[in-house]
C-alpha positions as CSV (number, residue, x, y, z in Angstrom):
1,X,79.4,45.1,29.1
2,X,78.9,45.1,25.4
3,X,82.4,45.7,25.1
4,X,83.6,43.2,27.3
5,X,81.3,40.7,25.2
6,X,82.6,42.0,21.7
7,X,86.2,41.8,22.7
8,X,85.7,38.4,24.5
9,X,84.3,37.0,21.4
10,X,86.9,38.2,19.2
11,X,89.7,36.9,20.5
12,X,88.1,33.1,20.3
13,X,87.4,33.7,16.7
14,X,90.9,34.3,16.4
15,X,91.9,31.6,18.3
16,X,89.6,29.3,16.6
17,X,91.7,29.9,13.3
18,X,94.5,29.4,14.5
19,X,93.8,26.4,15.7
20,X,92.5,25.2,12.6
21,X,95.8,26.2,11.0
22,X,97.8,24.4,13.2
23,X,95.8,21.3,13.4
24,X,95.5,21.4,9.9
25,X,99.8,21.0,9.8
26,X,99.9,18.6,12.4
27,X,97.6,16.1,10.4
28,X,99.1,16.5,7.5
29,X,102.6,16.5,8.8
30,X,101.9,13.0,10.4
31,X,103.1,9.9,9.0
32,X,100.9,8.1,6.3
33,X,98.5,9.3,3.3
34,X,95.0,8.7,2.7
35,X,95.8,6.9,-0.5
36,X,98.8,4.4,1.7
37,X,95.4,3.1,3.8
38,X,95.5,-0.6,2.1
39,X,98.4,-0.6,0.2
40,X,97.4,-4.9,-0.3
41,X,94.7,-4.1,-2.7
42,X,95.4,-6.1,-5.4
43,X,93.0,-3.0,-7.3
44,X,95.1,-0.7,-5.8
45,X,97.0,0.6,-8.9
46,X,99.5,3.4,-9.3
47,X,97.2,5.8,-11.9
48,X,94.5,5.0,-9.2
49,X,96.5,6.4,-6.3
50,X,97.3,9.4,-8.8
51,X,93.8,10.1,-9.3
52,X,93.1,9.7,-5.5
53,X,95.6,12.0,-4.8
54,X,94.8,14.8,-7.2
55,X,91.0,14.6,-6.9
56,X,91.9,15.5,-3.0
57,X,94.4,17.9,-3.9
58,X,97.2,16.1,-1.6
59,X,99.9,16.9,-3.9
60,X,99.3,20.6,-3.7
61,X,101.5,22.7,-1.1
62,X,100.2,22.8,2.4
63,X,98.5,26.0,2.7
64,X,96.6,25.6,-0.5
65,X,95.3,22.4,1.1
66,X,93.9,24.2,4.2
67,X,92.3,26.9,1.8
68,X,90.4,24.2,-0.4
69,X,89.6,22.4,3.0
70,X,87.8,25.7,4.1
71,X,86.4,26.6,1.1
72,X,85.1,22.8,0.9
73,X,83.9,23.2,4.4
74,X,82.1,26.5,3.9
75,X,80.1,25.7,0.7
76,X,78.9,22.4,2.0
77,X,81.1,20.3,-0.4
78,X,83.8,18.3,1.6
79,X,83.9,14.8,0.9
80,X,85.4,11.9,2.3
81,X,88.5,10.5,1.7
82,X,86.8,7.1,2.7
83,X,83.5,6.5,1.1
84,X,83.3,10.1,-0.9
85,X,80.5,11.0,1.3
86,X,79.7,14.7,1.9
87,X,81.4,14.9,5.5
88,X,78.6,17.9,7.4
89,X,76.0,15.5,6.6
90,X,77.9,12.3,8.0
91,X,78.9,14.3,11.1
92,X,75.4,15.8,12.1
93,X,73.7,12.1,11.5
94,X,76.8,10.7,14.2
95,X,76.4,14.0,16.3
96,X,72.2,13.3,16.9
97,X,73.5,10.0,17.6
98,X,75.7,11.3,20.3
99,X,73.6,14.0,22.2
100,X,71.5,11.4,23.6
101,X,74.5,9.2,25.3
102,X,75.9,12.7,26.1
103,X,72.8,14.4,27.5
104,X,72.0,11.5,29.6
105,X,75.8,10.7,31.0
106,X,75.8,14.6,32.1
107,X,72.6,14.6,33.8
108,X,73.5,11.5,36.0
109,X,76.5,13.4,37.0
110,X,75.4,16.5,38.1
111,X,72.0,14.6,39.8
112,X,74.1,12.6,41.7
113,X,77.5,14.5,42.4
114,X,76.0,17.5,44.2
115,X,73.7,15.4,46.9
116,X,77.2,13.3,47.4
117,X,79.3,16.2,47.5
118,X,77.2,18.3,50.1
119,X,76.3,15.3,52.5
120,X,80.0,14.4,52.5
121,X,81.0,18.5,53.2
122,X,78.4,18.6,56.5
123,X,79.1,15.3,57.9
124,X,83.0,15.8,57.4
125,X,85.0,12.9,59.0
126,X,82.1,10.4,59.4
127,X,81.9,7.0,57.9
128,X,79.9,8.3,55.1
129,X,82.3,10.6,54.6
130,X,85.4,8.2,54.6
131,X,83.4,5.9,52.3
132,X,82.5,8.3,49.8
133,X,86.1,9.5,49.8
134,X,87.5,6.0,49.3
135,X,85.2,4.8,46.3
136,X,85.2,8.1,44.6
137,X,89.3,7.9,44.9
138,X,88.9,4.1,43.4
139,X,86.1,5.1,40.5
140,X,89.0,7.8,39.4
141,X,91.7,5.0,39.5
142,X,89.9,2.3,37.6
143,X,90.2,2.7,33.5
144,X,86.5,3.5,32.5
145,X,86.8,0.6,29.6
146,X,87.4,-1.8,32.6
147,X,84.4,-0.7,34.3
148,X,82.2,-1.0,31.5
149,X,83.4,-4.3,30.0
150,X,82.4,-5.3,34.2
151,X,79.3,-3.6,33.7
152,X,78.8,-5.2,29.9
153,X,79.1,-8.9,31.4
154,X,76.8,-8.0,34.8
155,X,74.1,-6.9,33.0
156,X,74.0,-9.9,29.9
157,X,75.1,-12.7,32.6
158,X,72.2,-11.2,35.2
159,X,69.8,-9.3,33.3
160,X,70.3,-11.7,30.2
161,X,69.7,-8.5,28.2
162,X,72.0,-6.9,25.2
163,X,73.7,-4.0,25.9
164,X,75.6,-3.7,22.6
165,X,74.6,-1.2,19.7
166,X,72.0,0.7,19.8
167,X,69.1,-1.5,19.2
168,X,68.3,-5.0,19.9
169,X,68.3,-7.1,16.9
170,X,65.2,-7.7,15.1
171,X,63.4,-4.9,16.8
172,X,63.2,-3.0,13.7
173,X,59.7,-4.9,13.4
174,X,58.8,-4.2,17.2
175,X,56.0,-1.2,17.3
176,X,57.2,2.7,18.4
177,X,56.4,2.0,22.3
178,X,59.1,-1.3,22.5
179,X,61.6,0.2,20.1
180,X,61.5,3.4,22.0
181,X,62.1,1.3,25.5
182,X,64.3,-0.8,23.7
183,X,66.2,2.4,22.6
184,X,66.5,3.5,26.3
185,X,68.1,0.7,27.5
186,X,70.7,0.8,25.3
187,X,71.1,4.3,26.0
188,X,71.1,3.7,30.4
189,X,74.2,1.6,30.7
190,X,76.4,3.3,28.2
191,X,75.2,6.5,29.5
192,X,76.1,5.7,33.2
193,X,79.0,3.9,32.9
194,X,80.6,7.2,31.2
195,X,79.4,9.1,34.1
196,X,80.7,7.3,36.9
197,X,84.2,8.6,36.1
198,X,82.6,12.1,36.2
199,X,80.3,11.6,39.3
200,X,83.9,10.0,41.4
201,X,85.7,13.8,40.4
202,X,82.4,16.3,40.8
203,X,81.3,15.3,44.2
204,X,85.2,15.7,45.5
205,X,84.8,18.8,43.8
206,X,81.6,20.0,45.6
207,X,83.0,18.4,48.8
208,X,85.8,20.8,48.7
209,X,83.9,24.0,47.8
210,X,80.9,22.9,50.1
211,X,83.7,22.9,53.2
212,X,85.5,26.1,52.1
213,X,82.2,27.9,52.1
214,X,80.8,26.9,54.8
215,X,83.7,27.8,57.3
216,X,83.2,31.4,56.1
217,X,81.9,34.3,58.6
218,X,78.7,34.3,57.1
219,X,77.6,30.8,57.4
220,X,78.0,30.9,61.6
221,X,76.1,34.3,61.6
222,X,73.8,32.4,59.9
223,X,73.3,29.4,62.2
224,X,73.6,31.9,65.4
225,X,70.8,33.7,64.4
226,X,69.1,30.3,64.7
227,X,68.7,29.2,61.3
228,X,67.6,25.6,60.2
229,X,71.0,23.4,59.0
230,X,69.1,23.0,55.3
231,X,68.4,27.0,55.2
232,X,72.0,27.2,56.1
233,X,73.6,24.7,53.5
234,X,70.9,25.0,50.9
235,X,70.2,28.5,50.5
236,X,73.2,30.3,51.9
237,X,76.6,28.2,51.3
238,X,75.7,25.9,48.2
239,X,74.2,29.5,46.5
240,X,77.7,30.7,46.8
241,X,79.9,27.7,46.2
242,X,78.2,27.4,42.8
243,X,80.0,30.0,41.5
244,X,83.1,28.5,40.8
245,X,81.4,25.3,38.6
246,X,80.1,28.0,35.7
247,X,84.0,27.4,34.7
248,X,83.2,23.4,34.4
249,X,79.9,24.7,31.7
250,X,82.6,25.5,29.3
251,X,84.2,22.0,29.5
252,X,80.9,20.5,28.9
253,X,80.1,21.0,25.3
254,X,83.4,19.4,23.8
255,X,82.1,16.2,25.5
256,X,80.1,15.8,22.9
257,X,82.6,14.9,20.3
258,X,85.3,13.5,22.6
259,X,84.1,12.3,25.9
260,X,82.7,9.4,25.2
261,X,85.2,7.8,22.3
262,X,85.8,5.1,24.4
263,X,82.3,4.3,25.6
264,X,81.0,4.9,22.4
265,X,84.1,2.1,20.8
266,X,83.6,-0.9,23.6
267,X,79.4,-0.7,23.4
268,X,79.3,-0.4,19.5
269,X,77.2,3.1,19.8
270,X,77.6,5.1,16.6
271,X,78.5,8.1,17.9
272,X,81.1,11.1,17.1
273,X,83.6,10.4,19.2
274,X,83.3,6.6,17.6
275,X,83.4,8.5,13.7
276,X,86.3,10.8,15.0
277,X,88.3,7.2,16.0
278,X,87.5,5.2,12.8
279,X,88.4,8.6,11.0
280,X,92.0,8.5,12.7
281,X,92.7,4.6,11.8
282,X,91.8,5.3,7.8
283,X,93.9,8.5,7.8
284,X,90.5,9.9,6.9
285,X,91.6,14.1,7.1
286,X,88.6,15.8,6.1
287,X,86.8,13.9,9.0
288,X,89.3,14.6,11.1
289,X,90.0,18.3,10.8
290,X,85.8,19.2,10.8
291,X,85.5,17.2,13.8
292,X,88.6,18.7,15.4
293,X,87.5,22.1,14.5
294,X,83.9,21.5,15.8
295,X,85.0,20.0,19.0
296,X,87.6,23.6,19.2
297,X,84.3,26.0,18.3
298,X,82.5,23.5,20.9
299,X,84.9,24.6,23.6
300,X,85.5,27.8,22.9
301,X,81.7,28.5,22.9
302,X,81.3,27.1,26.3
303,X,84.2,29.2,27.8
304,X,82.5,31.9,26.3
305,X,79.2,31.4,27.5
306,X,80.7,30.7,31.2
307,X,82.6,34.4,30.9
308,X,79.2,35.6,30.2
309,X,77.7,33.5,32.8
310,X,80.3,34.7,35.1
311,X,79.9,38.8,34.6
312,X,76.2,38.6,35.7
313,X,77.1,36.2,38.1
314,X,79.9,38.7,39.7
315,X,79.6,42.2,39.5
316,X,82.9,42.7,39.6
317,X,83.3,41.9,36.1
318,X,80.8,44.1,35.0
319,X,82.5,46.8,36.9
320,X,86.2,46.4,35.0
């Protein structure tokens, strides 16, 4: 086992450098230059551009770009192109800003997808069934920015609340107890509207393994021996068909810097995904490579916790 984990974790490390390395070229290799942003600016002189350029070491070869980027990044020092601002601080203020919207859109999922899921798997080929099948088939079709721009106008032209930003406007007076609810609405509709998409492919998902499992052997043994339907379903099949979701753990924790770009742009929330887009537009690459690389360690520490979640799950791993 120890083995198993050493080696396992090994070969992400190496992975996660070379990804760095080749995201590092691809940015760099794209069209454009940091110091090309607004090439308008009446301020904008030559000798400035130069000084841009060599403070940021752009006009050095490649490789000695990517080692100053990681000798930046490791001593705390990387600045942005942008504003000059230290980049690990500006990232971990957007990242506490994101954890909430992300926390909150994953827990509606998984509440919600499973009790969908397994009542659609028992009653297969009811109405509730069909339904469920239909709208989860149209949630998946229909662009997410669509929905929520829907969901924006609803909720103001209803509720005649704000939904935009984080905050209500002038609340920065309000005491803790109405700031904090103030905060929580702004954090529900964002926060569902990015899991609706997820909710629409999880409870298909559970649906299928819910029906797979419970056609096995075991399951009518079970039931003959004259067991009640929820001590069938609950505690023999679901056990069983949860297996195969400790793969979706590892797809989880990149979320956090790039699933919710788009929910994070149309309701104004100052996010990472949101810092990661502005970052893109200004040509901004020290943003952009941390962020890339954090989102890469992101996912390549959930696939590693979900092998390690897997060989005490099965001991068949354990075994080789």
């Amino acid at each position: 086992m120890g083995s198993y984990i050493l080696r396992n974790l090994l070969q992400r490390l190496i992975l996660l450098l070379v990804v760095s390395v080749v995201a590092h070229a691809v940015v760099h290799l794209a069209p454009g230059q940091p110091s090309e942003v607004d090439p308008s600016n009446p301020r904008m002189k030559p000798e400035d551009i130069a000084k841009i350029r060599a403070a940021f070491h752009l006009d050095d070869p490649l490789h000695l770009q990517y080692v100053y980027w990681v000798r930046d990044l490791v001593s705390g020092d990387l600045k942005s192109f942008k504003d000059s601002q230290p980049v690990l601080p500006k990232i971990w203020h957007r990242f506490l800003n994101s954890l909430p919207l992300f926390i909150g859109a994953t827990l509606i999922v998984w509440t919600l997808s499973f009790p969908i899921g397994i009542r659609a798997a028992v009653q297969r080929g009811t109405l509730y069934d069909r339904s469920t099948t239909f709208l989860s088939y149209a949630l998946i079709s229909i662009p997410g920015f669509f929905l929520s721009y829907i969901g924006i106008m609803w909720v103001v032209n209803v509720l005649g609340v704000p939904v935009i930003g984080m905050r209500t406007f002038g609340m920065e007076t309000a005491n803790p107890l109405f700031r904090g609810m103030d905060y929580l609405w702004h954090l529900v509709v964002p926060s569902f509207m990015a899991a609706i998409g997820g909710i629409a492919v999880l409870s298909r998902y559970v649906r299928s393994q819910m029906l797979e499992v419970l056609s096995q052997d075991y399951v009518r043994t079970a039931r003959a021996k004259g067991l009640d339907e929820d001590t069938v379903v609950y505690r023999h099949a679901l056990r069983n068909a949860l297996l195969p979701f400790i793969t979706m753990f590892g797809f989880m924790l990149p979320g956090l810097v790039s699933g919710s770009v788009i929910f994070e742009q149309i309701f104004a929330w100052p996010g990472l995904g949101r810092l990661g887009y502005e970052a893109v537009l200004s040509r901004d690459f020290p943003v952009i490579l941390t962020i890339n690389f954090i989102a890469a360690a992101l996912t390549l520490a959930g696939t590693f916790i979900s092998d390690l979640l897997y060989a005490f799950a099965d001991p068949r791993i354990r075994l080789e």
